[in-house]
C-alpha positions as CSV (number, residue, x, y, z in Angstrom):
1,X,0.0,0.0,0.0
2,X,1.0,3.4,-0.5
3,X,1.8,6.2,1.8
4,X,-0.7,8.4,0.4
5,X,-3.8,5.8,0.3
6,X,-2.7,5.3,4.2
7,X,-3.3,8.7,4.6
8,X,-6.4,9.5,2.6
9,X,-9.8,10.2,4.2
10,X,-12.8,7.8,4.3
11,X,-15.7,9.9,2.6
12,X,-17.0,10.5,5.8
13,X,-14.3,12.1,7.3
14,X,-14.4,14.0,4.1
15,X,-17.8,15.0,4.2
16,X,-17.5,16.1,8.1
17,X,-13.9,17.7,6.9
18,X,-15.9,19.9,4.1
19,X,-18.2,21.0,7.0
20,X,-15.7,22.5,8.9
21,X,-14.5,24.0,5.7
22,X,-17.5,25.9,5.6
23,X,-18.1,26.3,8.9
24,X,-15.0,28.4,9.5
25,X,-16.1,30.3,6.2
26,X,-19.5,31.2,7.4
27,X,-18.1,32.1,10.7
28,X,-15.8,34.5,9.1
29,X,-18.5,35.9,6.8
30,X,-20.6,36.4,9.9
31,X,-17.9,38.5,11.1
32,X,-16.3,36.5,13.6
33,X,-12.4,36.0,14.1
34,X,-10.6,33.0,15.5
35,X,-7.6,33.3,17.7
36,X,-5.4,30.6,18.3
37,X,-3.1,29.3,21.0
38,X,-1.1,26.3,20.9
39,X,-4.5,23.6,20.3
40,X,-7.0,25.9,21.1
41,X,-8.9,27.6,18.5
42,X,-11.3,30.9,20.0
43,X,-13.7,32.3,18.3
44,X,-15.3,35.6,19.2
45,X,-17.2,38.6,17.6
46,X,-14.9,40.5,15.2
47,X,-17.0,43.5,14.8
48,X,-15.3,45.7,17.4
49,X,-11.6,43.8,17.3
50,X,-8.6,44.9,14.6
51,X,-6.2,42.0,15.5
52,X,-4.8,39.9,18.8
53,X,-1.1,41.5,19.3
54,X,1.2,38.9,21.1
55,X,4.1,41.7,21.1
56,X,4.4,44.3,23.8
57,X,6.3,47.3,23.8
58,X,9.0,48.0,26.2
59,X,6.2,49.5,28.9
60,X,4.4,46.7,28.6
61,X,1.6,47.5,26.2
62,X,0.7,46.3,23.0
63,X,1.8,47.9,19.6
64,X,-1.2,50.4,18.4
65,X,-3.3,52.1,20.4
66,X,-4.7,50.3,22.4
67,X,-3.4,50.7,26.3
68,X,-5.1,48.1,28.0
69,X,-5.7,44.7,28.1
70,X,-8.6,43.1,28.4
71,X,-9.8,40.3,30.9
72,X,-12.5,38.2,28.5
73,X,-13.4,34.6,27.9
74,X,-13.7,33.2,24.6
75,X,-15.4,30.0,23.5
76,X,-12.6,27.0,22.7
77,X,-12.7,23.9,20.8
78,X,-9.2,21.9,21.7
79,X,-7.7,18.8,19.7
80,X,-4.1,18.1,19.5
81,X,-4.0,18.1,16.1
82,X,-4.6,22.2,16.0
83,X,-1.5,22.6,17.9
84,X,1.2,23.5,15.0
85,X,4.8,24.1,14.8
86,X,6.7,25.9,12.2
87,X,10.5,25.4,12.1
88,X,11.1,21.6,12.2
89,X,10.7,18.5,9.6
90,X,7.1,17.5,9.9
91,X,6.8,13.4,9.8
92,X,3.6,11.2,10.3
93,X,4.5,8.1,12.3
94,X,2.3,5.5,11.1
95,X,0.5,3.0,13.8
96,X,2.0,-1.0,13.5
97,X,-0.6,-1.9,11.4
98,X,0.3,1.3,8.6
99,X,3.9,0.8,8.9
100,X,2.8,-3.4,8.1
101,X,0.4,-2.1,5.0
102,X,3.1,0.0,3.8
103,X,6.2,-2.6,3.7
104,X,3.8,-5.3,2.5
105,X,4.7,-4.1,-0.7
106,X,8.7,-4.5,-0.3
């Protein structure tokens, strides 16, 4: 078997994959944003917010204009799988039974 078929998505995973497509499009056309830490993925009203600012001048407040932070909650959905990484070689490690389907072929 190949690496890719190993990988592909049942079409019910693709169908529930397409739905958060266009959930996350009809979100942002309802003007909310999405702010993301590590595997958790916020959503909140947009309307009133330019952007999340993770640097802080040297008095401690954020670049702009805006002087003060503020102390809200935001609805989450976790999963391990949101949390990304930028800078290294990305690898799948297959489970035994993948790693079996894919040296069958050797």
């Amino acid at each position: 078997m190949e690496a890719q078929e190993l990988i592909e998505m049942t079409p019910e995973q693709q169908r529930a994959f397409n739905r958060i497509k266009k959930a996350v499009k009809d979100f942002k056309k309802s003007g909310g944003k999405f702010y993301t830490v590590l595997d958790n993925i916020h959503g909140l009203n947009g309307k009133y917010v330019e952007s999340i600012e993770t640097c802080f001048l040297h008095n401690g407040r954020p670049d702009g204009d805006l002087d003060t932070q503020l102390d809200v909650s935001m609805d989450f959905i976790t999963d391990s799988g949101f949390g990304g990484f930028a800078d290294d070689t990305h690898m799948i490690k297959l489970t035994d039974e993948g790693l079996a389907l894919l040296c069958q072929d050797e």
